[in-house]
C-alpha angles and dihedrals in degrees: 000000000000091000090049101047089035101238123126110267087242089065090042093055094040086062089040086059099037091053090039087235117161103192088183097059130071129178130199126235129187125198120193117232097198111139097221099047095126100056097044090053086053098050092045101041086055093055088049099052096020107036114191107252115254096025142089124234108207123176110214134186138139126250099211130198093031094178113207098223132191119193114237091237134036110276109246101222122223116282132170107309092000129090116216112273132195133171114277097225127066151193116252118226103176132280145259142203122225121210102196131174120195120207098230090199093050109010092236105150125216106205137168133165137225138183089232132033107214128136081267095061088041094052081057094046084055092053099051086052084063102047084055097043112082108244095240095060122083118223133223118194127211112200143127138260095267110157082231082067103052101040107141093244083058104043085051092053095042085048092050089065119052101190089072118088128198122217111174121195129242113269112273095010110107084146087079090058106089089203087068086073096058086051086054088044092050092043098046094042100029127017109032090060109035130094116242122186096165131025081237093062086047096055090050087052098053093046094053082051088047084049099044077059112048081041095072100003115193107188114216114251123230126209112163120106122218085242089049083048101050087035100056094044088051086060098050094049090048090050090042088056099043088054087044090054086048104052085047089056092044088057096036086055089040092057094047100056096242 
């Protein structure tokens, strides 16, 4: 930049510091464009801050594409003055898909794993919630809009039980989903560092994470109001489209000459 607009690079870094500007670094965003956003937000976020008496609110999605993975090379383990090291390629031995629930009120997890992840492995993932649910209690489901969720065999057998209640997320807004943060949590913890010679290893190892944490369960606390939510993404856009009239006035003056 110094040698196009003709400053010392000294004088360029010293703006760059003064205006906390980081040229080398980019970030992604992502805004929904459902059109009932608002309303959504609201729904979810009450059940996370005002849960209905005599129900469980469970957030449920699936973490797809799970690779059992074995470095090429044995991993060396931490010792004094050396981190722990291992290979950086690795040998591929299938992959599976994980169905989890999370218990908003306790952060007990329901899991279960399959080969595949279509609206049948889903319909026995369902059924397996309910075997685990006490019979009294209504529940109230968090997922998304995934075509595997709203398969006809599933919406008949959701419809055949009214005790179970349905609360889809915004488009393009997993965030919202609390169970988004387990998957964080297993990958993190579990997965990105072990060793997996076999999907069936991996799944052992997946379920002895699933049980760690149904052992000693810490639910996530959320604090963010609806109004917080909507507010602070009406700041962002306004902000987005302020930047965006001033770059087109930058280049409107710059093509004029003045």
């Amino acid at each position: 930049m110094a040698r196009a607009v003709g400053y010392a690079p000294s004088t360029i870094h010293r703006i760059w510091k003064a205006f906390s500007l980081q040229p080398h670094r980019a970030e992604t965003f992502k805004l929904s464009t459902d059109p009932l956003f608002v309303d959504k937000i609201r729904d979810i976020v009450g059940l996370y801050l005002s849960p209905p008496e005599h129900a469980l609110v469970l957030c449920v999605d699936e973490k797809s594409q799970i690779q059992a993975l074995d470095r090429t090379q044995p991993l060396l383990p931490m010792r004094p003055g050396q981190v722990e090291r291992h290979t950086h390629d690795y040998t591929r031995h299938g992959t599976l898909s994980l169905f989890a629930a999370l218990d908003t009120a306790t952060g007990k997890v329901i899991g279960q794993c399959f080969a595949r992840h279509r609206g049948a492995e889903f319909l026995k993932f369902l059924r397996e919630i309910e075997r685990n649910v006490p019979t009294d209690l209504d529940i109230h489901l968090v997922m998304d809009n995934y075509a595997t969720h709203k398969t006809p065999a599933i919406r008949k057998w959701l419809g055949q039980r009214p005790r179970w209640h349905v609360h889809f997320t915004p488009t393009s807004s997993s965030w919202v989903n609390q169970v988004e943060r387990f998957f964080a949590d297993l990958t993190e913890r579990q997965i990105r560092r072990g060793v997996h010679r076999s999907t069936t290893e991996l799944e052992a190892a997946i379920h002895a994470y699933i049980e760690g944490v149904n052992a000693d369960p810490k639910p996530f606390k959320w604090t963010k109001s609806a109004d917080d939510i909507l507010a602070s993404i009406k700041r962002f856009c306004l902000a987005t489209l302020r930047t965006a009239e001033t770059q087109a006035e930058i280049a409107e003056t710059s093509e004029s000459g003045h």
